[in-house]
C-alpha distance (Angstrom), angle and dihedral (degrees) to the residues before:
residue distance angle dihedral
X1 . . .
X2 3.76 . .
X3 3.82 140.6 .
X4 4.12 102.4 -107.9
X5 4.08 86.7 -167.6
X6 4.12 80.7 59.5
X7 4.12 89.7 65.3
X8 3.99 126.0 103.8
X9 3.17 122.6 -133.9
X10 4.00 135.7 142.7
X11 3.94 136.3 -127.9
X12 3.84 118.4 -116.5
X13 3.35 89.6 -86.9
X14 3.72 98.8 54.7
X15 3.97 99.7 -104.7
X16 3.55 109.5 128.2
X17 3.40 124.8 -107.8
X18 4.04 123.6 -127.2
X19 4.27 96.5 -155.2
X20 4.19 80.6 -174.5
X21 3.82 84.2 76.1
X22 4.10 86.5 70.1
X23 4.09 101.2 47.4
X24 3.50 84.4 113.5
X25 3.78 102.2 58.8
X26 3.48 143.5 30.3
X27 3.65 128.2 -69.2
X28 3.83 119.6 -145.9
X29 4.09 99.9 -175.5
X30 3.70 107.6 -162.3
X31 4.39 126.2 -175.2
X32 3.94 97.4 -156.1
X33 3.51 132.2 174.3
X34 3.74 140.5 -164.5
X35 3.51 111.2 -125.2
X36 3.64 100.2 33.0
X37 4.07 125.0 117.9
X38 3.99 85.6 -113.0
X39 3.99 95.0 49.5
X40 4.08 83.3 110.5
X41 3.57 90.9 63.5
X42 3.80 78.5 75.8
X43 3.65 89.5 80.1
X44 4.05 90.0 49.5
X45 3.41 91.0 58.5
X46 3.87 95.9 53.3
X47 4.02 84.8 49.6
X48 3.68 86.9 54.3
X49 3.68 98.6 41.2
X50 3.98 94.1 43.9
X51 4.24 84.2 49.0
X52 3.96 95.4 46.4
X53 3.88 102.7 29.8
X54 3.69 89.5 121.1
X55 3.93 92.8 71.0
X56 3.99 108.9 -0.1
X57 3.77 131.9 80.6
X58 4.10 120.6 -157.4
X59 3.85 116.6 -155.9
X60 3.17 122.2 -176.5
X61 4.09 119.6 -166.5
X62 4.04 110.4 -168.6
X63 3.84 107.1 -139.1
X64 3.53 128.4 -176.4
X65 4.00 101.1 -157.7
X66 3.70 99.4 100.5
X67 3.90 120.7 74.0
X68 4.38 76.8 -34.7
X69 3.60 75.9 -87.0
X70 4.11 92.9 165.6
X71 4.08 99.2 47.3
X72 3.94 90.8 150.5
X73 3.82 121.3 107.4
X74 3.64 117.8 -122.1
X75 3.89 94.6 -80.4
X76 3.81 91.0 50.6
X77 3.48 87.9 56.3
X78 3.71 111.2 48.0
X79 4.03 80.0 47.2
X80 3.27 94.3 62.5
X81 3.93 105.9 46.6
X82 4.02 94.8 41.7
X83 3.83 87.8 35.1
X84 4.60 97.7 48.3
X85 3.59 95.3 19.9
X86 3.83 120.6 18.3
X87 3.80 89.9 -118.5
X88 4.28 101.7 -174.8
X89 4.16 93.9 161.6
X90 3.74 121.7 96.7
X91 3.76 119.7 -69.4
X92 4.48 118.4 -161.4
X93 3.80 121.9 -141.6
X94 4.14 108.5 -92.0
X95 3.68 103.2 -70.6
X96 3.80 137.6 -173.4
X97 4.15 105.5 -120.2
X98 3.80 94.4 -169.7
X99 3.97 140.6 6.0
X100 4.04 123.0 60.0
X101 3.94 93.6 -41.5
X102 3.49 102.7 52.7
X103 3.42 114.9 148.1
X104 3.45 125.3 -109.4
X105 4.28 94.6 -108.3
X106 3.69 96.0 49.9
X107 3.78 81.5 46.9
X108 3.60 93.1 57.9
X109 4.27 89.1 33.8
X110 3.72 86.7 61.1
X111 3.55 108.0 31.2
X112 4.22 123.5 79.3
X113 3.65 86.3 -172.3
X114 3.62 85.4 69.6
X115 4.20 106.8 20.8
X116 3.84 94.4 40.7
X117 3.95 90.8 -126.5
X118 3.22 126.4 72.1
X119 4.33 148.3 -30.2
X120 3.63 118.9 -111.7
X121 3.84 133.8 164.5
X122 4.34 116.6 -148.0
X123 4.05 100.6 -113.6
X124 3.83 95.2 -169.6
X125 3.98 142.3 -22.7
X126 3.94 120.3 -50.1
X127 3.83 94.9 27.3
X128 3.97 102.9 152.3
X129 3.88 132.6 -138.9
X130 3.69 114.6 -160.6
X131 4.14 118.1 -156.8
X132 3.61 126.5 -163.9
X133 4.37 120.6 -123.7
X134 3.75 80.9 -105.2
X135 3.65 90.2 54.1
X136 3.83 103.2 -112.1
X137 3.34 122.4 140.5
X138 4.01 109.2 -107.8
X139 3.82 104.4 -178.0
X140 3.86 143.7 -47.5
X141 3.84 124.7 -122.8
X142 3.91 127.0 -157.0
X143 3.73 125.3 -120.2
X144 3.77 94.9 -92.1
X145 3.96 94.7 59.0
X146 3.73 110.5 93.0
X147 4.00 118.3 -118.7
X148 3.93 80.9 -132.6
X149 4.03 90.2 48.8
X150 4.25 109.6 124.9
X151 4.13 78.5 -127.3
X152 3.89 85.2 70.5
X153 4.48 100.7 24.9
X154 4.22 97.7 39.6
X155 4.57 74.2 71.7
X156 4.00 90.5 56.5
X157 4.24 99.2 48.9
């Protein structure tokens, strides 16, 4: 098993980002997209994030391996969420969440070899990953749960 607050990765606009800063709250780890039929879960997820700012963190990570549902460069992107949906939580560089170039978080998301609970594969766009404040990996929930679901907020109480 691995340390997930020990993985690089950079914002949307290419300053890294120290995951360390959140060991105190929870981590909702979201691949999003675009132009997918979930992109207005985006507005969900502010909800949630607005409701539970106290203790929960919402990163997003744009990825284009789905229907290359998320063809936009970085710019294009942040546009979009603050522009159609206010977005204000954390947004990742474009990443690959499967395949050969996965990156190193959704290799630790989906890998109980390396977060000490359990295998999973990302089916589709807006599939969420739910961490613990002591950076465990509580659960993972498929594009069609809602980030406001009690599956995901009965964690934050």
């Amino acid at each position: 098993m691995t340390n997930i607050y020990d993985i690089k990765i950079n914002s949307l606009q290419n300053t890294a980002i120290d995951l360390s800063e959140y060991n105190n709250k929870f981590i909702l780890f979201v691949n999003v997209a675009s132009k997918c039929g979930f992109t207005s879960q985006y507005k969900s997820l502010e909800e949630l994030y607005k409701t539970h700012k106290d203790n929960l963190i919402i990163i997003g990570s744009p990825c284009n391996q789905f229907g290359s549902q998320e063809p936009g460069t970085a710019e294009d992107i942040e546009a979009f969420c603050k522009v159609n949906f206010g977005v204000t939580f954390l947004m990742t560089e474009k990443i690959d969440v499967k395949g050969n170039n996965q990156h190193a978080l959704y290799k630790w998301l989906t890998d109980k070899n390396l977060n000490g609970t359990k295998s999973s594969t990302v089916k589709w766009n807006f599939q969420k990953y739910l961490v613990s404040p002591e950076g465990k990996l509580v659960d993972y929930y498929f594009s069609i749960t809602k980030p406001t679901s009690a599956k995901i907020t009965k964690h934050l109480k």
